[in-house]
TORLOGU-724779 format. One record per residue: residue number from 1; residue in three letters; z negated, x negated, y of N, C-alpha, C in turn. Coordinates in nm, 4 decimals, always signed. Atoms other than C-alpha are relative to their C-alpha. Last residue first. Example, Ala and Ser with C-alpha at 12.3 -4.5 7.8 and 13.67 -1.06 7.14 Angstrom:
R    k    r       n.w       n.u       n.v      ca.w      ca.u      ca.v       c.w       c.u       c.v
R    2  ser   +0.0060   +0.0820   -0.1190   -0.7140   -1.3670   -0.1060   -0.0730   +0.0770   +0.1090
R    1  ala   +0.0000   -0.0890   -0.1190   -0.7800   -1.2300   -0.4500   +0.0000   -0.0900   +0.1200
END
This chain:
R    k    r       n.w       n.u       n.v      ca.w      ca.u      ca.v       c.w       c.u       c.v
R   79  unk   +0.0029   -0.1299   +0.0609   +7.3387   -2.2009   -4.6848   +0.1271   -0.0344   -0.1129
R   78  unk   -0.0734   +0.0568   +0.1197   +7.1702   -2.5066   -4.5416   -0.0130   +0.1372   -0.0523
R   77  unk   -0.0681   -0.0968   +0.0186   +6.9946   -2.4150   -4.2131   +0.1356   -0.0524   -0.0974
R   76  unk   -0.0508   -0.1430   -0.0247   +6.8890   -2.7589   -4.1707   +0.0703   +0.0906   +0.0110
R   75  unk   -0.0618   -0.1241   +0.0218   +6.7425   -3.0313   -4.3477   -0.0020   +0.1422   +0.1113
R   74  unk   -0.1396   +0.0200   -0.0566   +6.6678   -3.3782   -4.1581   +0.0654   +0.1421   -0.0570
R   73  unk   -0.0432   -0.0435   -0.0915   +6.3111   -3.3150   -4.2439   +0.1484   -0.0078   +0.0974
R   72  unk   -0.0827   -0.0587   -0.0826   +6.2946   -3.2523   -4.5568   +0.0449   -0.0251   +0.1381
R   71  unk   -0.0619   +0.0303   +0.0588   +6.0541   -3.5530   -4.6795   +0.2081   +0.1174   +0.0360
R   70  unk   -0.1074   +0.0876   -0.0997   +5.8778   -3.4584   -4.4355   +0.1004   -0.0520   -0.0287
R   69  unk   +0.0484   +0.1851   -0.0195   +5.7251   -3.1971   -4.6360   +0.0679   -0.0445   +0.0790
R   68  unk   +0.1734   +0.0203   -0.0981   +5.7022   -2.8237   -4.5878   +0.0706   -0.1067   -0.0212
R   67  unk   -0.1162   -0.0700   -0.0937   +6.1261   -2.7736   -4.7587   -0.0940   -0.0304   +0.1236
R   66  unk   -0.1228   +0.0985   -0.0234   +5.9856   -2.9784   -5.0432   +0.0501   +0.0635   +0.1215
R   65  unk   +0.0866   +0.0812   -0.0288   +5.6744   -2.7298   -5.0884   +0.0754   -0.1370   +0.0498
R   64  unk   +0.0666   -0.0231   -0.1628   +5.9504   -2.4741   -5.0458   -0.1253   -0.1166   +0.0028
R   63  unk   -0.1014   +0.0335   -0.1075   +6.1723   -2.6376   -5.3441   -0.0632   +0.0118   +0.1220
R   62  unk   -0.0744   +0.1207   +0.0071   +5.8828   -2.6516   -5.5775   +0.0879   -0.0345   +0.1114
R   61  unk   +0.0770   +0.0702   -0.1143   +5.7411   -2.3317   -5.5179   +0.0735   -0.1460   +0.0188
R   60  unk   -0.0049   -0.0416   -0.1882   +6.0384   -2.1320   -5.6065   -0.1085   -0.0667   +0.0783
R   59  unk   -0.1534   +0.0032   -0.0286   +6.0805   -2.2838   -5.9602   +0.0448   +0.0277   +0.1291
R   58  unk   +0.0418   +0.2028   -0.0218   +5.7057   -2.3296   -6.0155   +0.1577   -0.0103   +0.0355
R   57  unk   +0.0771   +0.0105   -0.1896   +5.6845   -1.8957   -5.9395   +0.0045   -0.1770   -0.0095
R   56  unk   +0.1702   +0.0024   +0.0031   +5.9246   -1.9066   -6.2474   -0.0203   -0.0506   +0.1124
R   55  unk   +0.1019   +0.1242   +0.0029   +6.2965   -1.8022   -6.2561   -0.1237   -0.0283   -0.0035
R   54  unk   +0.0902   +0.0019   -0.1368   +6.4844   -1.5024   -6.3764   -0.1006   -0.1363   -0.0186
R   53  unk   +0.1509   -0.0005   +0.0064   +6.7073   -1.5698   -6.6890   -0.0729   +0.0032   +0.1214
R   52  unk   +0.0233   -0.0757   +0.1159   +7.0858   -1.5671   -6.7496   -0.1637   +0.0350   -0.0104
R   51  unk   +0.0732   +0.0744   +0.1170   +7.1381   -1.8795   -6.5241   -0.0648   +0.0974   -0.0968
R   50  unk   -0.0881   +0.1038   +0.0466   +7.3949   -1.7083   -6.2856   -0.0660   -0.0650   -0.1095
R   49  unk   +0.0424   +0.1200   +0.0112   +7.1747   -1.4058   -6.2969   +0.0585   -0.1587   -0.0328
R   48  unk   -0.0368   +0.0510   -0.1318   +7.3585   -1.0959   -6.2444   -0.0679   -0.1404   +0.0293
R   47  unk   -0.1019   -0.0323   -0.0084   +7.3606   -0.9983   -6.6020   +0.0584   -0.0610   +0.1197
R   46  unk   -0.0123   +0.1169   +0.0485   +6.9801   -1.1012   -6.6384   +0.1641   -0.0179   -0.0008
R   45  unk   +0.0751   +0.0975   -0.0413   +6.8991   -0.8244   -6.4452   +0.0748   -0.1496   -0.0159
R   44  unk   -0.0962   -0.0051   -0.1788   +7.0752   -0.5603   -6.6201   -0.0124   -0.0908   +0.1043
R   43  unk   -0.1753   +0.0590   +0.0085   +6.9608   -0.7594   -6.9361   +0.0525   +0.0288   +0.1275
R   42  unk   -0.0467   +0.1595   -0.0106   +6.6054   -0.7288   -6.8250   +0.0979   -0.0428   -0.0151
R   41  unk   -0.0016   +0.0777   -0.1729   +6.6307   -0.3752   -6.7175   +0.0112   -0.1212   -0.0352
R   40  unk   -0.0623   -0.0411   -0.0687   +6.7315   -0.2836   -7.1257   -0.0068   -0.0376   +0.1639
R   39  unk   -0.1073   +0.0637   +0.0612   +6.4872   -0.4741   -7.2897   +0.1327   +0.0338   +0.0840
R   38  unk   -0.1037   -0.1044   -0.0073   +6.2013   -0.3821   -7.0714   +0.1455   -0.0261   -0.0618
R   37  unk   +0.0340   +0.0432   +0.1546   +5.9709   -0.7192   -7.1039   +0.0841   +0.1459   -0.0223
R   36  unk   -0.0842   +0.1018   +0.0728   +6.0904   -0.7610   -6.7626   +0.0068   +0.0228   -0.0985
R   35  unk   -0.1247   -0.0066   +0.0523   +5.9861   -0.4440   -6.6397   +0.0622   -0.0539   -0.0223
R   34  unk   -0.0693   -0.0763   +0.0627   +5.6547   -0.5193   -6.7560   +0.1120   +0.0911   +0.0118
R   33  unk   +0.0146   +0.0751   +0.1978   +5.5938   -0.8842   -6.6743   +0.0644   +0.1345   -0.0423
R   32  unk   -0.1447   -0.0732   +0.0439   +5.7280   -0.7341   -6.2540   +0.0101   -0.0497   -0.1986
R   31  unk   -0.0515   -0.1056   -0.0706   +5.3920   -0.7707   -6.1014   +0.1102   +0.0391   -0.0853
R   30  unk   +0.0870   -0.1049   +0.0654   +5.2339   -1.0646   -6.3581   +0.0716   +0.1375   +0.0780
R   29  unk   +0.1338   -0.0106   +0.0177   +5.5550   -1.2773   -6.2345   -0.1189   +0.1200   -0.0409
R   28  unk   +0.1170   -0.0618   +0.0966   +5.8776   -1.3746   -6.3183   -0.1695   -0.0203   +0.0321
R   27  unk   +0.0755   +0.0973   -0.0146   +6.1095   -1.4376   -5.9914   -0.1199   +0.0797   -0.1058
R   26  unk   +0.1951   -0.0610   +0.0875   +6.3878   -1.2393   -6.0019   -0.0555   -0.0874   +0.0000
R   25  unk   -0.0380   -0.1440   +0.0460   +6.6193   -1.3643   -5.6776   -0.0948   +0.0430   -0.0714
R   24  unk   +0.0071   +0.0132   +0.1134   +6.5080   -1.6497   -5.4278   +0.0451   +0.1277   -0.1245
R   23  unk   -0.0245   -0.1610   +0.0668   +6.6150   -1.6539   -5.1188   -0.0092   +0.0269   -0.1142
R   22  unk   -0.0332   -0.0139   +0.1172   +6.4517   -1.9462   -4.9504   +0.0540   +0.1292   -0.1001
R   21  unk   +0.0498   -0.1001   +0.0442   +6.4563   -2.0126   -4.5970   +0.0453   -0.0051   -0.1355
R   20  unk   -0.0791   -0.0043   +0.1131   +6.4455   -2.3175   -4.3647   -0.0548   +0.1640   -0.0667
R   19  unk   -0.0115   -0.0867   +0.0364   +6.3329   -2.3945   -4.0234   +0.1510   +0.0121   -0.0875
R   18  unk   -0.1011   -0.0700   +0.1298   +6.2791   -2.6755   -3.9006   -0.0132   +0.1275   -0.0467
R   17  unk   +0.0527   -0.1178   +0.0807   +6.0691   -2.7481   -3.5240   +0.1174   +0.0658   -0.1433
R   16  unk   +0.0489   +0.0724   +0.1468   +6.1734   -3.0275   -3.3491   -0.0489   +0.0684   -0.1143
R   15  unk   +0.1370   -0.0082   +0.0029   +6.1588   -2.8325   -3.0263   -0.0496   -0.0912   -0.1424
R   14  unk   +0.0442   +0.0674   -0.1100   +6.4998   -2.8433   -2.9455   -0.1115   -0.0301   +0.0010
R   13  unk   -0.0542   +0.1694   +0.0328   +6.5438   -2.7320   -3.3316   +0.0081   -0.0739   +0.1238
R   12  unk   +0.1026   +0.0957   +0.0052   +6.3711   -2.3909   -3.2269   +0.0318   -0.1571   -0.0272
R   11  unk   +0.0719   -0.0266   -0.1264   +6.6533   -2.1690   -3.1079   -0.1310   -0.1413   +0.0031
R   10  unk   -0.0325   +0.0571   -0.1018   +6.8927   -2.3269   -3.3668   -0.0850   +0.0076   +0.1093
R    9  unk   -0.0117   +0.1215   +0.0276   +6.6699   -2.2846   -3.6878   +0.0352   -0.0069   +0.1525
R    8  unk   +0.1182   +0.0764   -0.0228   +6.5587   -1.9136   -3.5261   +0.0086   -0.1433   -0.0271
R    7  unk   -0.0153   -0.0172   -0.1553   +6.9386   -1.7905   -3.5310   -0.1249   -0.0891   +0.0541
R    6  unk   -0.1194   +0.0966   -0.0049   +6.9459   -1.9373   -3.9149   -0.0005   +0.0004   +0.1953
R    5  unk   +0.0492   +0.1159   -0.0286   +6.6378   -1.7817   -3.9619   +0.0828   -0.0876   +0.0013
R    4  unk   +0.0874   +0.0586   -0.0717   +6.7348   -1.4484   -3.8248   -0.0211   -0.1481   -0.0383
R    3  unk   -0.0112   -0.0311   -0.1810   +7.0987   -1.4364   -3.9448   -0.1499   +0.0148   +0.0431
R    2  unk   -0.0241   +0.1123   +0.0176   +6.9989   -1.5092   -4.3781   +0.0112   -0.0266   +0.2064
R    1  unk   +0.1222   +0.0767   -0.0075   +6.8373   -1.1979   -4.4287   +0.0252   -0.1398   +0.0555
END
């Protein structure tokens, strides 16, 4: 996933144009509440989770609403 928008950062950065991407892993929301609440999948889950817990949709917006702003704009293709 990471080779298109890394290929697309360079193609477009003549153009001023950033490009960033976020890979986020579990991300708790109403879609996946009940195989979280799955005692068993959530550990398997939570096993591979450096922080033991899948994150919240304010945990993945946060950074991409930061990634929109201008406040980014010297970031790129940061892996």
């Amino acid at each position: 996933m990471a080779k298109p928008p890394k290929s697309s950062a360079l193609e477009f950065s003549d153009y001023h144009i950033n490009v960033n991407t976020i890979l986020p892993g579990v991300i708790a929301t109403p879609i996946n509440q009940e195989m979280l609440a799955d005692e068993t999948i959530s550990q398997r889950y939570q096993e591979r989770i450096p922080l033991k817990r899948p994150g919240s949709p304010d945990e993945l917006a946060k950074p991409a609403f930061f990634l929109y702003s201008p406040d980014a704009s010297y970031i790129k293709r940061q892996y």
